[in-house]
C-alpha positions as CSV (number, residue, x, y, z in Angstrom):
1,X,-78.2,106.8,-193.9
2,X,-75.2,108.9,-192.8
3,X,-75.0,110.6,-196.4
4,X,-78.4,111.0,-196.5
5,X,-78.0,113.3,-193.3
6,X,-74.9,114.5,-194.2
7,X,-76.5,115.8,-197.2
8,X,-79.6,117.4,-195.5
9,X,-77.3,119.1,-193.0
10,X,-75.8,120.4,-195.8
11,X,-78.4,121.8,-198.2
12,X,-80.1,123.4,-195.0
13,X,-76.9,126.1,-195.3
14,X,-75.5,125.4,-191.8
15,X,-72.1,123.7,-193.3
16,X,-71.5,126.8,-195.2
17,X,-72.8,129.5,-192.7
18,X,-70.3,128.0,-190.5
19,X,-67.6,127.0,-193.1
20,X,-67.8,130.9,-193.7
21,X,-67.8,131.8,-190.1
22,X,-64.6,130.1,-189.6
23,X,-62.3,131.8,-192.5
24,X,-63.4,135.3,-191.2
25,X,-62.4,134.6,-187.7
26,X,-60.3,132.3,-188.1
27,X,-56.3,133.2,-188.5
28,X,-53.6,130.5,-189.1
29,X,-50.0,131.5,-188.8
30,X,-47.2,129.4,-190.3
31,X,-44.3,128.9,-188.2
32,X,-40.8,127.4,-189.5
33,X,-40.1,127.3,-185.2
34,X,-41.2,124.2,-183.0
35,X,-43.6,126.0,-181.7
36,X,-46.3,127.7,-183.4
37,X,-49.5,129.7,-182.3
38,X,-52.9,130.5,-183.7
39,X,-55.1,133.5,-182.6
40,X,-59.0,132.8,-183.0
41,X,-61.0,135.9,-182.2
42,X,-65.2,134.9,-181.8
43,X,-67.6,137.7,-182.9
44,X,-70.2,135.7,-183.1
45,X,-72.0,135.8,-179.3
46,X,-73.4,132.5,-179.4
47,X,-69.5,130.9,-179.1
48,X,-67.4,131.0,-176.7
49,X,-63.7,131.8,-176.2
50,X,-61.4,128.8,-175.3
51,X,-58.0,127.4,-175.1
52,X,-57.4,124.4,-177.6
53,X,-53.9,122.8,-177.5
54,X,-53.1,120.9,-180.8
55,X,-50.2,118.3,-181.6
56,X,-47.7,120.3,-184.2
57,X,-48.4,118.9,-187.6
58,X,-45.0,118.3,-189.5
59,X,-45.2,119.1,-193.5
60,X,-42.6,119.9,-195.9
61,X,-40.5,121.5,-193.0
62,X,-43.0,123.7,-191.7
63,X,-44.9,123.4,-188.5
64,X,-48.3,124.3,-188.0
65,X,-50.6,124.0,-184.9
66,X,-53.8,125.6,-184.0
67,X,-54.7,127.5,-180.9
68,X,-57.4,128.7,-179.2
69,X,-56.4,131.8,-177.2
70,X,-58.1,134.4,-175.4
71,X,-54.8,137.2,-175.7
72,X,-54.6,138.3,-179.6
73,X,-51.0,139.2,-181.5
74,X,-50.4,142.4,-182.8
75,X,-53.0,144.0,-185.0
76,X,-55.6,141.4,-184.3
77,X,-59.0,143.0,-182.7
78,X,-59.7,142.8,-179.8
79,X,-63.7,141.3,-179.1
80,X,-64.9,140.9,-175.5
81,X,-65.2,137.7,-174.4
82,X,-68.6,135.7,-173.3
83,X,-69.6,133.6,-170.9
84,X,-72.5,131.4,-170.0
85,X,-74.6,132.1,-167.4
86,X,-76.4,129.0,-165.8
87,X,-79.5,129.7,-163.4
88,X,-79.4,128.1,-159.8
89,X,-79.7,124.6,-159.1
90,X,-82.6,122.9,-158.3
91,X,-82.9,121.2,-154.9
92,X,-84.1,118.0,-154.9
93,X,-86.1,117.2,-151.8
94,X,-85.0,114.8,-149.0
95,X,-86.2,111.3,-149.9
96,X,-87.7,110.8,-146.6
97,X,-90.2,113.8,-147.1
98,X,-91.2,112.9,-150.9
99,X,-92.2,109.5,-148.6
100,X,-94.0,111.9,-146.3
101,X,-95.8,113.0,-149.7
102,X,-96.5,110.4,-151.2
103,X,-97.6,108.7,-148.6
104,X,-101.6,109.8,-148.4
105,X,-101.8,109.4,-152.5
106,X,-100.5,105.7,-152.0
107,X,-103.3,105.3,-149.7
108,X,-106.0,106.8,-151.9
109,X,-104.7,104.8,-154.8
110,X,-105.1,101.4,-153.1
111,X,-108.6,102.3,-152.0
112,X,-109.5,103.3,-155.2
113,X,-108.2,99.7,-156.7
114,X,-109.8,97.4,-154.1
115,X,-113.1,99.4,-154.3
116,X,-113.0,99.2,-158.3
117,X,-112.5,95.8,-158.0
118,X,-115.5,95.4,-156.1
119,X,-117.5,97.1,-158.0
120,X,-116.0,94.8,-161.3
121,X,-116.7,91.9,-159.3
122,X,-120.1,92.7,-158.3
123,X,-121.1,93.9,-161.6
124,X,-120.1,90.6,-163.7
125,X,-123.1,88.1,-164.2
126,X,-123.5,85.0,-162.5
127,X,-122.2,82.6,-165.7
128,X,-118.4,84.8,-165.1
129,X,-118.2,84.8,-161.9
130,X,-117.6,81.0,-162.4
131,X,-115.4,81.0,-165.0
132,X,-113.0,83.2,-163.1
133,X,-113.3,81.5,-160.2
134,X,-112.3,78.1,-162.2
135,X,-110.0,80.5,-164.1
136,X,-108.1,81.0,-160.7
137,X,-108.2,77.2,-159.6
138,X,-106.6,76.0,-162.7
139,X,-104.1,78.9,-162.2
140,X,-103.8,78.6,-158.0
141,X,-100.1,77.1,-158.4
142,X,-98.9,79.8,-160.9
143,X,-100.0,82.6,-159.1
144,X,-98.6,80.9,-155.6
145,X,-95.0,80.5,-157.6
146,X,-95.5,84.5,-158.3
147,X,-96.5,85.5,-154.9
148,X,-93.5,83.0,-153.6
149,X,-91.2,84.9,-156.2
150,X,-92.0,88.2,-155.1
151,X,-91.7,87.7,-151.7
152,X,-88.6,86.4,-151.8
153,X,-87.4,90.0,-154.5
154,X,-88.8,91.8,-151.1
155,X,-86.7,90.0,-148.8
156,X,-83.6,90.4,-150.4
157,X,-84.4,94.0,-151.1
158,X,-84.8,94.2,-147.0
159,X,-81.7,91.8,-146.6
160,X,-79.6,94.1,-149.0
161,X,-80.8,97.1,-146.6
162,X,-79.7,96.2,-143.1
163,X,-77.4,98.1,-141.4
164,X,-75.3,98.0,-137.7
165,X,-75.7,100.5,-135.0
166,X,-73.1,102.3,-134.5
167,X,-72.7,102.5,-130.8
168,X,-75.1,99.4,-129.4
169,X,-73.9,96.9,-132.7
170,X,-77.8,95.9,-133.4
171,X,-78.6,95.0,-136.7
172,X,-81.4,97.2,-138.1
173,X,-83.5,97.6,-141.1
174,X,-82.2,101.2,-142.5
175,X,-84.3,102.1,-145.9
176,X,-83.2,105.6,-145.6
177,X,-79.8,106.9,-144.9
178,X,-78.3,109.2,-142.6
179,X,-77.5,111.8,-145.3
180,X,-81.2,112.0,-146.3
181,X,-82.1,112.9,-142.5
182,X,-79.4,115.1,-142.9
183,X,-81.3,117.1,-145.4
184,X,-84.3,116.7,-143.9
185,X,-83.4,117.7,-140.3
186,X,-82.2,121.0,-142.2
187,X,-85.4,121.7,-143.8
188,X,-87.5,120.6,-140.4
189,X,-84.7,123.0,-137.9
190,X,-85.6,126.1,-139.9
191,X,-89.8,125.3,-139.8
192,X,-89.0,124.8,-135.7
193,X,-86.6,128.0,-135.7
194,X,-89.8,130.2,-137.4
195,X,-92.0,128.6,-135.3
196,X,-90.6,128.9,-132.0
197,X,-89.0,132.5,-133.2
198,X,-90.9,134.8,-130.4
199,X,-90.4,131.6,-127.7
200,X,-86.5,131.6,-127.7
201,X,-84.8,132.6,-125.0
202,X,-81.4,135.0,-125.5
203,X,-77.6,133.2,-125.5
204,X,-77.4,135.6,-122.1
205,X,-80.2,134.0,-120.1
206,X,-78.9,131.8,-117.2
207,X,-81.4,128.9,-118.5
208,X,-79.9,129.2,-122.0
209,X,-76.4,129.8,-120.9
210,X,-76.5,126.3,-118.9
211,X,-77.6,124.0,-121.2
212,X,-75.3,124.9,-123.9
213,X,-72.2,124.0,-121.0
214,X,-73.9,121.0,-120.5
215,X,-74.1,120.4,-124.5
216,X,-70.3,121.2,-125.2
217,X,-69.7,119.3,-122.5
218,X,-71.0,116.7,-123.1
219,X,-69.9,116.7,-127.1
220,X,-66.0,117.3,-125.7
221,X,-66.1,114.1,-123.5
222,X,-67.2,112.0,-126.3
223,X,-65.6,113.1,-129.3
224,X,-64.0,110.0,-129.3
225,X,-67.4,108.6,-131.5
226,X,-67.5,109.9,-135.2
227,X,-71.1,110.6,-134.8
228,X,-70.3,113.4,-132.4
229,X,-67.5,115.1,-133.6
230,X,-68.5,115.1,-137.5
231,X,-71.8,117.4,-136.0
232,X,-72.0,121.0,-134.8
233,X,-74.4,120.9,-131.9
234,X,-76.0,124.0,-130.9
235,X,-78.6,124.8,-128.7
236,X,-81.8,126.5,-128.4
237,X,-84.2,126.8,-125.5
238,X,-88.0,127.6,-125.6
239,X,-89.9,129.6,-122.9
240,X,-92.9,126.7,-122.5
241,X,-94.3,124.8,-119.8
242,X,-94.2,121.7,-121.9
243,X,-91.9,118.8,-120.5
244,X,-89.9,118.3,-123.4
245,X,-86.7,118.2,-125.3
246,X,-85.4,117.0,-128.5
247,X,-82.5,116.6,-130.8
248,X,-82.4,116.9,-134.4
249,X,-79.7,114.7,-136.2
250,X,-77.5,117.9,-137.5
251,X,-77.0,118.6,-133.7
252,X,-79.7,121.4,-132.9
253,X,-80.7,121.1,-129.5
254,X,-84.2,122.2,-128.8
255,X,-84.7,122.1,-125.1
256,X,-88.1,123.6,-123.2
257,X,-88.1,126.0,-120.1
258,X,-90.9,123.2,-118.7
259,X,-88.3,120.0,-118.7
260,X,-85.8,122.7,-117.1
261,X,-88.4,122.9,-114.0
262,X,-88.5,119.0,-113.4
263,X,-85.2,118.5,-113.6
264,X,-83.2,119.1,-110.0
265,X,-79.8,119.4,-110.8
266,X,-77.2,119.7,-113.5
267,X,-76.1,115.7,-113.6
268,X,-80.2,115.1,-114.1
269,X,-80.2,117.5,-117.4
270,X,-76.8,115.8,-118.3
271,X,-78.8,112.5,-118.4
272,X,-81.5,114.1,-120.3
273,X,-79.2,115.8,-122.7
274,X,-77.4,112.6,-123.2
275,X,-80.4,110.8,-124.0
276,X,-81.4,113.1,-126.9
277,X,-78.6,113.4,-128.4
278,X,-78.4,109.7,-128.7
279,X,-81.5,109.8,-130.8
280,X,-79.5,111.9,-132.7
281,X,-76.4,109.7,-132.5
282,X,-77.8,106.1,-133.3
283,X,-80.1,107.5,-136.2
284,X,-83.6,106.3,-134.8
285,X,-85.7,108.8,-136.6
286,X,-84.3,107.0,-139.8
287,X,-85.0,103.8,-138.4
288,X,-88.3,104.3,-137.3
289,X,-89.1,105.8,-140.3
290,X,-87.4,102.7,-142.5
291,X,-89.6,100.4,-140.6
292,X,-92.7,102.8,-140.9
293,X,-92.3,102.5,-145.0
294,X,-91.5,99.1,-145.4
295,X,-94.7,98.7,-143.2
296,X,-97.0,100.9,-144.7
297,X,-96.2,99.5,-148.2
298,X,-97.0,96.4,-147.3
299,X,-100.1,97.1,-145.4
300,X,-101.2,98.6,-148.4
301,X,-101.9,95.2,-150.2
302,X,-104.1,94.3,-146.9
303,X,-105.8,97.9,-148.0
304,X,-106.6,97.2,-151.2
305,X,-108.0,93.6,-150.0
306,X,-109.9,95.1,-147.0
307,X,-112.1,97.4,-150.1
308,X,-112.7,94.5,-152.3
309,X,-113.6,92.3,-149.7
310,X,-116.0,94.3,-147.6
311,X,-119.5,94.7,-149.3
312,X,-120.2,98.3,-148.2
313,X,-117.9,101.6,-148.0
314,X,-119.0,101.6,-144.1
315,X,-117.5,98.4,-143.5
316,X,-114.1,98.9,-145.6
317,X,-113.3,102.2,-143.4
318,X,-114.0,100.0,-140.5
319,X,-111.6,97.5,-141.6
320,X,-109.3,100.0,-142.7
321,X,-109.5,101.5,-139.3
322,X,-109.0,98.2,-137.7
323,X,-106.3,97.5,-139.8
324,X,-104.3,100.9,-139.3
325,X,-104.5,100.8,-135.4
326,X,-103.4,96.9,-135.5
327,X,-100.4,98.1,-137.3
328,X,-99.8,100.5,-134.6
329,X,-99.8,98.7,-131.4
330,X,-98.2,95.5,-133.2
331,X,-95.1,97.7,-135.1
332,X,-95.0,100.8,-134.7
333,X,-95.1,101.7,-130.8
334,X,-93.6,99.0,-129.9
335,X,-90.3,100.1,-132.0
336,X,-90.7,103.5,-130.6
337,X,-90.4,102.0,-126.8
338,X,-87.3,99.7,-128.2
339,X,-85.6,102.6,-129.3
340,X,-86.2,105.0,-126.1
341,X,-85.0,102.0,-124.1
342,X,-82.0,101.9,-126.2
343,X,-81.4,105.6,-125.7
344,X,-81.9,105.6,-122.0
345,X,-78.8,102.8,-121.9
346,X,-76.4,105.0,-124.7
347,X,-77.3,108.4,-123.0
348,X,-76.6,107.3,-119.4
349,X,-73.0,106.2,-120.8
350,X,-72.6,109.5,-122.3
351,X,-73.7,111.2,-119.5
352,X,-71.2,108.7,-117.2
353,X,-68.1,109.7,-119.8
354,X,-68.9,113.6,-119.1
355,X,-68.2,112.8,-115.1
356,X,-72.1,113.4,-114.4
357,X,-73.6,111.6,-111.3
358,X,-75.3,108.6,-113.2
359,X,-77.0,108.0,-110.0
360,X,-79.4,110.5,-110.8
361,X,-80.8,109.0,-113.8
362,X,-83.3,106.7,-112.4
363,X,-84.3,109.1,-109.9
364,X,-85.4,111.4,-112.6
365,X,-88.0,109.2,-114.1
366,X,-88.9,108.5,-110.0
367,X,-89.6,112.4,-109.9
368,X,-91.4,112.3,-113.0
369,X,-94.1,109.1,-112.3
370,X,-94.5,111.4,-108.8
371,X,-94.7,114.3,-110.7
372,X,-97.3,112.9,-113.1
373,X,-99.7,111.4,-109.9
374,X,-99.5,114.7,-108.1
375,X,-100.5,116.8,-111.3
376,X,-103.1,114.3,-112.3
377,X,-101.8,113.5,-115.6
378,X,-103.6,110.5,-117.0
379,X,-102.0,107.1,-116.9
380,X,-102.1,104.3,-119.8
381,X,-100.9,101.2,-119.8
382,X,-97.4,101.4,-121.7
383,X,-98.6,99.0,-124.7
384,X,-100.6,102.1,-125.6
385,X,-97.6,104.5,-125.3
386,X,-94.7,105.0,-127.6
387,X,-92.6,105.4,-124.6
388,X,-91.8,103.1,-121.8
389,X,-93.4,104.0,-118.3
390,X,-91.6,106.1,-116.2
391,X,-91.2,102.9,-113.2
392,X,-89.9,100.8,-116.0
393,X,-87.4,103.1,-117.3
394,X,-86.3,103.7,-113.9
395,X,-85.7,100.1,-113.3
396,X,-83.7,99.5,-116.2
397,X,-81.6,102.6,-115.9
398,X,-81.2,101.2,-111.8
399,X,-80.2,98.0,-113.4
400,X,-77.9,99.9,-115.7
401,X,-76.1,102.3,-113.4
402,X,-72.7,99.9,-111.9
403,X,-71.6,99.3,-115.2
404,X,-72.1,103.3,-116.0
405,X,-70.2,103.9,-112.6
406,X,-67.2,101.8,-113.8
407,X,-67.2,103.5,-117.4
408,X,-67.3,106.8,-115.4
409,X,-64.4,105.5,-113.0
410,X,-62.1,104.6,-116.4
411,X,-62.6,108.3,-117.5
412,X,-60.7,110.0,-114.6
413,X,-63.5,111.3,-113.3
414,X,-63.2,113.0,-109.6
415,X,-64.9,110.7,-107.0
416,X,-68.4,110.4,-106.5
417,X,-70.7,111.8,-102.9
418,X,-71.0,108.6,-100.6
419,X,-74.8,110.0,-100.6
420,X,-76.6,107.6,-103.2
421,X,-79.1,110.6,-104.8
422,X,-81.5,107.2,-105.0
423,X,-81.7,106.8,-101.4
424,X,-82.2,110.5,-100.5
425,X,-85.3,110.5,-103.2
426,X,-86.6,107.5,-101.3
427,X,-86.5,109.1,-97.7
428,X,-88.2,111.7,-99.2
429,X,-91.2,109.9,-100.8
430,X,-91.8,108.3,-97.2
431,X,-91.2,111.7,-95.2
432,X,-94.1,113.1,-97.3
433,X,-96.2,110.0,-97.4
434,X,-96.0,109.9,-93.5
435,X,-96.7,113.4,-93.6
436,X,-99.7,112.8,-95.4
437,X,-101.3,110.3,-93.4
438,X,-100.8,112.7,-90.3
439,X,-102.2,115.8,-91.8
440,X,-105.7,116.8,-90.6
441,X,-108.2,116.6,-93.3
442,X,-109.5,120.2,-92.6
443,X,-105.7,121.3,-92.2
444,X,-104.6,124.3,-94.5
445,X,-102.1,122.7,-96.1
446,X,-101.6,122.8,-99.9
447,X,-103.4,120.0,-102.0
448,X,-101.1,117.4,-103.5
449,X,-100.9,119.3,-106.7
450,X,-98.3,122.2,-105.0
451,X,-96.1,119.3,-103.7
452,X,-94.1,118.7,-106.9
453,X,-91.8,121.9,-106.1
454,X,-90.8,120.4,-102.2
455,X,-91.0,117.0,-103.8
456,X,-87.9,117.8,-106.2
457,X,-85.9,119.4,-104.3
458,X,-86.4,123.2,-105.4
459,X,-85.8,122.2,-109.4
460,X,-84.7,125.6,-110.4
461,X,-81.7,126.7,-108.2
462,X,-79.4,123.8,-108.2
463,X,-79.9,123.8,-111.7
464,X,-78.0,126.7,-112.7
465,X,-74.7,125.8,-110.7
466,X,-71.7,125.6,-112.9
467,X,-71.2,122.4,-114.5
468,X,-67.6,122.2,-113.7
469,X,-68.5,122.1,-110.2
């Protein structure tokens, strides 16, 4: 076989083309030195110029070794030299967004199979619908040992996938990585940067100016955890009246001028800050997303079984329906009020290790359940919710606060006010509620909905005081 191509190769002409190519441009020089050198000049533009070393072949006295150099002797012409040029790589997308992707077409494709197996079914006469039936009960123990044996490949797969928090120690089911969030938080900062472009407030507003202190400050108190000193945090704040904040997990800080008004001082927006960038810290957009796919894939099998089951299209997106908002308030949500809870407990220790009054915490989501009653927001009960209610959170953060207090005290913090900011919220809540009862129905007052301002304490002064103070 190898002379057969060997003799191909040859009669095609290439062997001698290049045997040829080589003797013009080629030049050996014989050396009766150790050392020896030979100059190779390329004409030909489809080679390149390079540097070969050889071992010094000994014969009848004479030395001779070959060399590849780019610097000619004496005499030799001179050609230019070439180089390749390569185009750009090609970036692969983040693994978590192909999911994103792929997601709806895995969908589709398991309707389409459960609703073509219906239709198989239905259309097989009377006489095969027996034998496959019998077909299956002769087989029942088979395909039991393969469903056993591809439960337990999915298992270990899941097994082989768990991971440790790296603040809190819980074991977690982690399919995608921090790196891939890493790329994908890039990709999703710039689409939030063009979106919120006109809404951004300059580095020299006061608003802007404080929340990056708070930020730094925060990230130089607790640069004792790797996940905070391996990121560049920066911080950008939107002019909206929605009460909300996030943080991306490559540190971009996207804060909005509306959670700025409910807040009523600086160790409250430490808290919230904290909390955020926990998210960030602890991964838990790659761990709800983890749990989301491993979910989802399964829950496509019930898909597929929900359209070969059900007898009519109408009654498979019923089921399908059903079956999607099941998976919601039994996974999904509940996760997501797991993780905020866990947030709220590594944020408040953040927030205790950058000298802030953890005190205020739970009043914070005090002045946002009053907040939320006064503006009329509508309530749901908190299995519906992604997020824990605010009296909840406010009760576990109370419950939380004397062992943030001592964590604060080992930091060498300065001393705390003997006024407990928890006991001057509650005074308030019964100074207005007694208020209230005595107020004359026809009385000019405001309606409930302009209390918030007196209710938190003038939000937007105390909040730009310097955090040092």
């Amino acid at each position: 076989m190898m002379a057969l191509i060997c003799g191909s190769f040859a009669r095609s002409g290439r062997v001698a083309l290049l045997s040829s190519h080589l003797r013009r441009n080629l030049h050996v020089y014989k050396h009766r030195e150790k050392s020896c050198s030979l100059h190779c000049h390329i004409t030909n533009k489809n080679y390149l110029t390079a540097t070969l070393t050889a071992r010094p072949i000994s014969s009848a006295g004479q030395r001779m070794c070959l060399q590849m150099c780019s610097r000619p002797l004496a005499g030799a012409p001179v050609v230019s030299q070439q180089h390749f040029h390569t185009s750009a790589p090609l970036k692969v997308l983040p693994m978590p967004l192909i999911w994103l992707i792929l997601k709806p077409v895995q969908k589709l494709g398991a309707i389409i199979l459960g609703r073509s197996i219906r239709k198989w079914w239905v259309s097989l006469p009377d006489n095969r619908r027996q034998l496959v039936r019998e077909w299956t009960w002769q087989r029942r123990w088979h395909l039991a040992s393969g469903a056993g044996v591809a439960m337990v490949i999915v298992a270990l797969l899941l097994l082989t996938h768990l991971d440790e928090s790296p603040l809190t120690g819980r074991t977690r089911l982690l399919v995608f990585s921090r790196e891939n969030y890493m790329e994908l938080a890039a990709v999703t900062s710039d689409a939030y940067m063009e979106e919120f472009a006109e809404l951004l407030l300059p580095v020299t507003d006061p608003r802007h100016q404080v929340v990056e202190r708070v930020v730094q400050h925060l990230a130089q108190r607790n640069k004792d955890i790797p996940e905070v000193a391996e990121v560049t945090w920066s911080v950008h704040v939107v002019q909206s009246p929605t009460t909300n904040a996030f943080v991306l997990p490559n540190g971009k800080v996207f804060m909005f001028t509306g959670m700025l008004d409910a807040m009523a001082d600086v160790h409250q927006l430490t808290f919230v800050l904290g909390h955020e960038m926990a998210h960030a810290l602890l991964g838990h957009s790659a761990e709800q997303a983890s749990l989301s796919h491993v979910v989802d894939l399964v829950s496509l099998v019930l898909l597929a079984a929900i359209w070969a089951v059900c007898p009519k299209d109408s009654l498979a997106l019923v089921g399908q329906w059903a079956q999607d908002k099941l998976k919601e308030l039994m996974f999904s949500r509940p996760y997501s009020r797991k993780l905020e809870t866990e947030a709220d407990q590594v944020g408040l220790q953040l927030a205790a290790k950058a000298c802030a009054d953890v005190r205020a915490g739970p009043v914070f989501w005090q002045q946002m359940e009053i907040r939320d009653q006064l503006t009329g927001e509508p309530h749901f009960p908190e299995w519906l919710s992604t997020h824990p209610s605010h009296r909840n959170r406010f009760t576990q953060l109370d419950r939380l606060v004397p062992q943030a207090l001592k964590l604060r005290e080992s930091c060498a913090c300065p001393a705390l006010s003997a006024t407990d900011p928890r006991d001057v919220f509650s005074k308030s809540v019964k100074v207005l509620l007694e208020n209230a009862k005595h107020r004359p129905t026809n009385s000019s007052t405001p309606p409930p909905s302009a209390l918030p301002a007196a209710l938190l304490a003038q939000p937007a002064s105390p909040l730009f005081a310097k955090v040092d103070e």
